[in-house]
N, C-alpha and C positions, 0 to 999 in steps of 0.2 A: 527391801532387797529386790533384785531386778528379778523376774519370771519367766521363764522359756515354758515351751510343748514342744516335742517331736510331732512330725507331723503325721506318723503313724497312728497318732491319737486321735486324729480327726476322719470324717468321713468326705469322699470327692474329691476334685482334681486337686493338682498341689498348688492352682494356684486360687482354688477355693478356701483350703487349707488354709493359704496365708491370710487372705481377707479375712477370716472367721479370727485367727488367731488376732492380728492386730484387730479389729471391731472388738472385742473383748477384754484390750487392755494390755495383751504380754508384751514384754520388751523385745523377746526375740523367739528364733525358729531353733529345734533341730533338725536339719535336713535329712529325712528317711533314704535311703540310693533307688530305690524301688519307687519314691516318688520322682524323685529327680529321673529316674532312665524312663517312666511312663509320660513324663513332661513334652509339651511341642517345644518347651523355651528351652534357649540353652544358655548356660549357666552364667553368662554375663546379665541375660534378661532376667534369669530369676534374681541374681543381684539386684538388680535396678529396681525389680519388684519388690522386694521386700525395703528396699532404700528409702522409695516411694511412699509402704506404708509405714514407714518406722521402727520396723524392724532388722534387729543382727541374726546374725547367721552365726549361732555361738556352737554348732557341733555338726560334723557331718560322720553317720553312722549307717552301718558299722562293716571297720574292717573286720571282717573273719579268718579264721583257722591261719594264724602266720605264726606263732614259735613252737620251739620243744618239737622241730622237725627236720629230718634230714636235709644234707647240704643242698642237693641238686633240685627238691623241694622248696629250700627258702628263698635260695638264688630266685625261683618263678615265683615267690612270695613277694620279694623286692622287687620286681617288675610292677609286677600289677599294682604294689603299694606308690611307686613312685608316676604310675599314669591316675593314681586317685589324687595323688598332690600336684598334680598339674590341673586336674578338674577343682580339687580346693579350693586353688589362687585364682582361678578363675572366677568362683564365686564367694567367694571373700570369707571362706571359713579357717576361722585358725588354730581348730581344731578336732583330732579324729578321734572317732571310741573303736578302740581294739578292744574283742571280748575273747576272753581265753578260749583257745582251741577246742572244738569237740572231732576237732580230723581223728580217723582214726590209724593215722602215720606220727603223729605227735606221742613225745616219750613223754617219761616221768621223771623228769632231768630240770630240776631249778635253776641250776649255772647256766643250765644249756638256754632255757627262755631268758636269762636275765642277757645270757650275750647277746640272742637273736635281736631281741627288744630293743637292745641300747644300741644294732647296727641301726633297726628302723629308724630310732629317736636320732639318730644320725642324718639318714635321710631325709627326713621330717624336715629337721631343722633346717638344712637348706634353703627349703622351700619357706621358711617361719609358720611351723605347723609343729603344734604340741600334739604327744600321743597321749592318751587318755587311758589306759588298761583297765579294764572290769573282769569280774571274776563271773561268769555264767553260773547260774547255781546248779545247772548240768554238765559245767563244763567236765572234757575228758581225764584229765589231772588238777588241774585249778579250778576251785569249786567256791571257794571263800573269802573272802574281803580279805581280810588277815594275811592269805598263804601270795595273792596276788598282791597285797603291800609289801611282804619278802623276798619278791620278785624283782619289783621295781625298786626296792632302797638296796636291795645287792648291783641291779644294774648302774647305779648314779650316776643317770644320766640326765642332766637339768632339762629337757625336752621332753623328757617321760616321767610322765604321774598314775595316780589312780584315779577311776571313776568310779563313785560309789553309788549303788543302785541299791535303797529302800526295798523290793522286790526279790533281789537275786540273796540280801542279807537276812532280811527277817525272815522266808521260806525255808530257809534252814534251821533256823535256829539257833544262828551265830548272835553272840553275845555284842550288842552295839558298842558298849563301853569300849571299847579295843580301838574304836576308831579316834579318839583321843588321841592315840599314840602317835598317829600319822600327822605332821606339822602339815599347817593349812595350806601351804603354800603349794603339798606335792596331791594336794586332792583337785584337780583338775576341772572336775565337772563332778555334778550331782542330780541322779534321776531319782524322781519320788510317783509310788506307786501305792497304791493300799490293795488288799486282797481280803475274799471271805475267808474263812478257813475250815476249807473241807478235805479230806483226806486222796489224792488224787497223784498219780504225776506228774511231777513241779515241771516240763515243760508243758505238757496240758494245760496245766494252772498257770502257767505266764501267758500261752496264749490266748487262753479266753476267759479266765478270769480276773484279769487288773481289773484295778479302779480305781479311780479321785482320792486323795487324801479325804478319810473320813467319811469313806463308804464302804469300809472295810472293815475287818479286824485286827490287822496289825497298828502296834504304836510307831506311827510316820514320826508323830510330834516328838517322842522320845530319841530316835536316831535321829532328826535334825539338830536336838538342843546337842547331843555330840557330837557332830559337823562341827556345830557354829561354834562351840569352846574350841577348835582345831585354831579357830580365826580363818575357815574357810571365806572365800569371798566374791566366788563365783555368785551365779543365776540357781533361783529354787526351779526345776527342769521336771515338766511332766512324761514320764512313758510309761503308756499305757494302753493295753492288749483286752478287747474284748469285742465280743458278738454286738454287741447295743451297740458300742458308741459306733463301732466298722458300718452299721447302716444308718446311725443318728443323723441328724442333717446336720453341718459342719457349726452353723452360727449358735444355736442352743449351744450343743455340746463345748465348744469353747467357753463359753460364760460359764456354765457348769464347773469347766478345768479352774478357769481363772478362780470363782468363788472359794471354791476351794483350797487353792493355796493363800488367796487373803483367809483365810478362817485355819490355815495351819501357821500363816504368818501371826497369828493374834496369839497363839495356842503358845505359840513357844516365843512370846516377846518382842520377836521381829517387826511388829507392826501395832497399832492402837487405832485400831476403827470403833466408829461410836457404841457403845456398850449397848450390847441387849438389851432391849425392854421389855420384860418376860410379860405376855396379855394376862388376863385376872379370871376372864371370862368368857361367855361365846355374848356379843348385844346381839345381835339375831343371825339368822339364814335368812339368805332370800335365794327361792325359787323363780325362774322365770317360765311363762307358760304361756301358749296363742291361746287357751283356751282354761278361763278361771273355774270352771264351774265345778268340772272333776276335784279339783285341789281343794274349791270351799266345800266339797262335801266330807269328801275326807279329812279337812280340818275340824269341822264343826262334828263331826261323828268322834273326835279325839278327843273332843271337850272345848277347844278354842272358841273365842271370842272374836267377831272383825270390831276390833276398838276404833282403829284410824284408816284416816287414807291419806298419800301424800297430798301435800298443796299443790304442786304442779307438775304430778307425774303420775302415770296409773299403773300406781303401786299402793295394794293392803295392809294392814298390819293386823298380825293374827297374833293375839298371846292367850295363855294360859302359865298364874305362877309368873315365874322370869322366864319360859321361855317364849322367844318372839320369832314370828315365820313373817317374812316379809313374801307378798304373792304381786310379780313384776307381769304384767300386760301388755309391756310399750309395744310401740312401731316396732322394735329393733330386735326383737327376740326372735328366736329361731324357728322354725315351726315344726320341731321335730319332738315335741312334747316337754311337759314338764321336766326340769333339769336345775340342779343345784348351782349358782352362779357365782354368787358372794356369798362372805362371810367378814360378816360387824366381830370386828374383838375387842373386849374391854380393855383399856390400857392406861395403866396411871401417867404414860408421858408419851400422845400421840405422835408429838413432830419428834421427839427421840426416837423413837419405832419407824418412824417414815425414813430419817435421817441413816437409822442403822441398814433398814434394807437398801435402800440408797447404794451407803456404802458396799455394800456387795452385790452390785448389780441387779437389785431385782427392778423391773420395770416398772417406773412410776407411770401411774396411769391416770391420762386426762380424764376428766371430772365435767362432763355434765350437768351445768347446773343454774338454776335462776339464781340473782344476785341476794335473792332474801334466803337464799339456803345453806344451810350451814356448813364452813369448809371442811369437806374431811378429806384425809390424807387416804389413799390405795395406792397399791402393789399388786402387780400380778403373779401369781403363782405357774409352779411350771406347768401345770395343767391346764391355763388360762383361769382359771378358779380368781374371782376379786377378792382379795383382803382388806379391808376398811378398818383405820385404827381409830378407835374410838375412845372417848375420852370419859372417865369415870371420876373426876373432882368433883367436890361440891359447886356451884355457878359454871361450869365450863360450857355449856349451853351442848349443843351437839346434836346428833340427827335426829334425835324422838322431837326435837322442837321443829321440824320440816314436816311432822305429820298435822294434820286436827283431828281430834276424838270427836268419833261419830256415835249416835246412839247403838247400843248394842244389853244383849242380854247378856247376864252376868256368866263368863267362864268355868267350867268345871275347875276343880280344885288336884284332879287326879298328875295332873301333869305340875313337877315343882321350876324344870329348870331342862336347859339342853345336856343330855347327858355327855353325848360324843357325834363327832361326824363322820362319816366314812366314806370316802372319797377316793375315787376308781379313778387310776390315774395310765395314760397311754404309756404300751409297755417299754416304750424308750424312755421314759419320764421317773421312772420306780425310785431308782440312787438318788435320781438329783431331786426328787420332792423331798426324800428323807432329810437328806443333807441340807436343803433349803430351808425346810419347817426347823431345823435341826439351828444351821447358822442367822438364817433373820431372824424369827421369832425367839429362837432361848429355850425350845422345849426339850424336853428329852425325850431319846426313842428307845425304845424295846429293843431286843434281839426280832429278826425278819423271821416269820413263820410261812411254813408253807401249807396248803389247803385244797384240802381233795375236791376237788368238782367234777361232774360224773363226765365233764367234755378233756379233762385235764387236770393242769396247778392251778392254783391262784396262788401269788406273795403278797406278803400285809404285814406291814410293820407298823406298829404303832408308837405315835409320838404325840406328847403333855405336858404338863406343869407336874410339880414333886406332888400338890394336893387335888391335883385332879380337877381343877377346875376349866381347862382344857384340854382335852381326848382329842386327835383324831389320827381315825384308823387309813392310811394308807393303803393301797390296794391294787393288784396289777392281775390280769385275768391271762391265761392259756389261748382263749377260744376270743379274739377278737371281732370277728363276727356274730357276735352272740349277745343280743343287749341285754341279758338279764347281767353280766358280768359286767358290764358297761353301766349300771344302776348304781346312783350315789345311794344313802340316804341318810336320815338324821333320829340318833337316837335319844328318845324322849326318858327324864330320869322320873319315875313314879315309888313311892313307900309303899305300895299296894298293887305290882302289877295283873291280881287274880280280878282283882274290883274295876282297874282300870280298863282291862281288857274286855271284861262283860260288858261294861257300860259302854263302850267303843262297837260292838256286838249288837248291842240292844238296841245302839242309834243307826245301825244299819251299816255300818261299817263293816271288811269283809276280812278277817285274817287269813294269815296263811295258815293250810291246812300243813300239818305235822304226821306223817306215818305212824300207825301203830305199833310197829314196830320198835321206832324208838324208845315210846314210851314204858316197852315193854322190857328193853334194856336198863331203861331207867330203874323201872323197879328191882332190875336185880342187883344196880349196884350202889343204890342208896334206900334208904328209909323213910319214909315219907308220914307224916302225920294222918287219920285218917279222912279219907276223901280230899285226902290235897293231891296225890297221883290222877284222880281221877278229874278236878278241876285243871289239870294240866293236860290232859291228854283232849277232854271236852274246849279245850281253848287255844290248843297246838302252842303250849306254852316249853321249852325247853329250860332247862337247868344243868348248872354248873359250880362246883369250889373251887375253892384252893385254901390255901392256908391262910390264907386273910380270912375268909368270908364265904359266901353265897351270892352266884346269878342267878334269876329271874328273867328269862325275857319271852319276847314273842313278834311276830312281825304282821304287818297289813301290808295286802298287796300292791303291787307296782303300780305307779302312775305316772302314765309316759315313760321317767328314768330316775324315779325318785320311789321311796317307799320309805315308810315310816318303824320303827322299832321299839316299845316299850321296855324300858329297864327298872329291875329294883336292883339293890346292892344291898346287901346287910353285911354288918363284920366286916366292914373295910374290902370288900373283894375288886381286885385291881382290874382284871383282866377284860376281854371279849368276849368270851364263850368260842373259843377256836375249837375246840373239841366241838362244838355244836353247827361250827361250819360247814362240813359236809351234807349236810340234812338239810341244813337250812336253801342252802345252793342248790341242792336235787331237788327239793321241793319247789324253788322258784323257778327251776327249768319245767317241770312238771305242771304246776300253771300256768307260766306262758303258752305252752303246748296245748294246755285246755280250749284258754283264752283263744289263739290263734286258728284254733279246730274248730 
């Protein structure tokens, strides 16, 4: 199906807008009036613009407050309707969205809008300009999809349809099936919107809460499949209202939109982009650092081994168990400390996985590399973060054959495998990581939590595979100037994290210290075996249930922007330790403080 944005979706000039939108793939524009009156060009050049880059100008929006209003009222309704259909033809729109009145001169009179309407649709025509009617979900009398299609099929008039807005129907609570009723021919246009769903009012919640199909809470995918049985046959059309994307830079945030309706176009049949390849595993992390020496101490105090080094690159390889730290030195790294960069994922079909990201725009990214080294397929994540698909067949050869094993002493045993990553992602970036790890990779995400940090929130959603053999936690910070909130790190999974931790301790490794205070709550609201409370509070070790199971963890302090986390799990316990997040955040603000003093 063809795909529009309004241009209100994006951020900068409207003819930044347009470059973003066409760079990203859409068919075509909705022209916001606010962008178009802020515009130097006038509306033959924005024609020619969007001409240029391949894009229609499929709606110009919106007209306001014209029916169900006195005579001497509408009369200056049709005025100004008819100097907008003269700006239309100009720019080659063939069509306008009327959103039901919120004037407060407009009656409660159906006949009365259905005749106002059908003078427009009169006008309109004229000019070859279809009206589009939508029902605002605050409108003054027309509030609902339904009561604005009784509107329009009383008026019959073949120039006036409905526009049906995803947004203004599901914030109600109007039942989608109803849209069935309306033949496809009279739904004109269709905006699609996702939303959280918090309890607020719905014109608050339109203007700063939209979002992308599938970074929401409402089912988009279910009101489209009842569109498309209409035989609707317009453009899938994004509008969409929020604080992020209004400061996002326009080219991101486009690709973002786009992905998005390719991954609502899959959802509901309209499209077949290549199948998910869900990864299996984490094959490594790699860290990048100007300076190795911090990282090998903290690795080798964790129990790791340096087994290899690359053959033509200076890069480590540290394991313990499966799990593998790869510690990058080149030329090219940053010099702003240690930082989490890539991530190797196990994948039973790596050029399947390159091919699906592919398909949804995720940035394929040039590869570095001598001719004797092994091809591997990367994407970039919206965070910049490398994803490397990595290939787990029997013969497949793949990047551990680009290392050589160096002599080394034998690995502790305390660490089995990576348990989860957590990955702090800039605060314009939150949705569309989710929705990214969500549509290229095939994981599934949690519900979004929120988390007390003594500067602010933090949001963290996390997203995996159904057996956990992929974690990772998402995360977006309050206090942007603050780099412990700015700190990834990588959680190591242990069957012992009391023993782990000591011996992490013993080799001179430095944990985070944990308030007694906690520990003191702990006590009152679990039970603890004897002198197990007490090896927790000696080891600033935190705990957590649920109904699965039991947490364990505990953290080692920062290095540069990385920091390491000990997990055990028993009983299946799914989660994070979110409850433990608070403590854990005030204590690393509290050490840095140390540190810094």
């Amino acid at each position: 199906m063809r795909t529009s944005i309004a241009t209100v979706s994006l951020s900068g000039s409207l003819t930044e807008k347009l470059t973003a939108a066409a760079r990203a793939g859409f068919d075509g524009v909705e022209i916001f009036e606010n962008d178009l009156l802020a515009a130097p060009l006038t509306p033959e050049e924005i024609r020619a613009r969007c001409a240029d880059l391949g894009l229609t100008v499929d709606l110009y929006q919106p007209l306001r407050d014209i029916e169900a209003v006195p005579a001497d009222l509408f009369a200056r309704n049709l005025r100004r309707a008819r100097h907008k259909f003269e700006l239309m033809r100009r720019l080659g729109a063939d069509t306008v969205l009327v959103c039901s009145s919120v004037d407060p001169s407009a009656v409660d009179d159906d006949a009365l809008a259905a005749r106002q309407l059908s003078e427009l649709a009169d006008l309109a025509d004229d000019f070859g300009i279809r009206v589009a009617y939508e029902a605002l979900a605050w409108g003054r009398h027309v509030s609902t999809y339904d009561h604005a299609w009784r509107i329009v099929e009383a008026a019959g008039h073949p120039a006036l349809g409905t526009c049906l807005d995803s947004f203004h129907i599901l914030s109600r609570g109007s039942d989608p099936r109803g849209i069935e009723d309306i033949p496809g021919e009279k739904i004109f246009f269709l905006q699609l919107a996702d939303a959280p769903l918090p309890a607020m009012d719905v014109l608050q919640w339109s203007r700063h809460h939209r979002c992308f199909p599938g970074q929401g809470g409402f089912d988009v995918a279910g009101l489209v499949r009842h569109v498309l049985r209409t035989g609707y046959a317009g453009p899938l059309s994004l509008e969409v209202f929020n604080d992020v994307v209004r400061q996002a830079e326009a080219g991101p945030a486009a690709v973002d939109a786009r992905r998005s309706l390719l991954m609502l176009q899959e959802e509901v049949g309209a499209a077949e982009p290549p199948a998910p390849v869900v990864p299996t595993g984490f094959a490594f992390a790699e860290l990048v650092t100007p300076d190795a020496e911090p990282l090998a101490g903290l690795l080798d105090a964790l129990g790791f081994a340096r087994t290899a080094r690359h053959r033509s690159k200076p890069v480590d390889l540290w394991q313990q168990g499966e799990a593998r730290i790869l510690v990058n030195t080149g030329a090219a790294v940053r010099r702003d400390g240690a930082r989490l960069a890539a991530v190797g994922l196990e994948s039973p079909d790596p050029a399947g996985a390159a091919r699906r990201a592919e398909a949804l725009l995720a940035p394929v990214l040039p590869r570095r590399r001598a001719p004797e080294d092994a091809p591997l397929d990367a994407v970039a994540a919206p965070d910049g973060t490398e994803l490397f698909f990595c290939g787990t067949r029997p013969g497949s050869g793949g990047w551990r054959s680009d290392f050589a094993d160096v002599e080394h002493a034998p690995a502790d045993t305390a660490v089995r495998r990576i348990d989860h990553l957590a990955l702090t992602q800039p605060w314009h970036h939150f949705d569309e990581a989710a929705l990214f790890h969500r549509g290229v990779l095939g994981l599934l995400a949690d519900e979004s939590v929120d988390l007390a940090d003594p500067y602010g929130l933090q949001r963290s959603r996390a997203v995996g595979t159904a057996d956990g053999g992929v974690r990772i936690a998402l995360g977006v910070g309050a206090a942007p100037t603050d780099d412990t909130v700015h700190a990834q790190h990588i959680a190591l999974a242990t069957d012992d994290v009391v023993a782990a931790a000591r011996r992490f301790r013993d080799a001179g490794g430095r944990l985070l210290p944990i308030p007694a205070n906690y520990h003191d709550d702990l006590a009152a609201r679990h039970e603890f075996a004897d002198g197990e409370l007490e090896a927790y509070r000696d080891l600033g070790i935190l705990y957590d249930a649920d109904e699965h199971g039991t947490l364990r963890h505990c953290y080692t302090l920062t290095v540069g922007r990385v920091f390491f986390e000990l997990v055990q799990r028993d009983g299946g316990h799914r989660g994070y330790g979110a409850r433990n997040a608070p403590v854990r955040l005030a204590a690393q603000h509290a050490a840095q403080t140390r540190a810094g003093g």
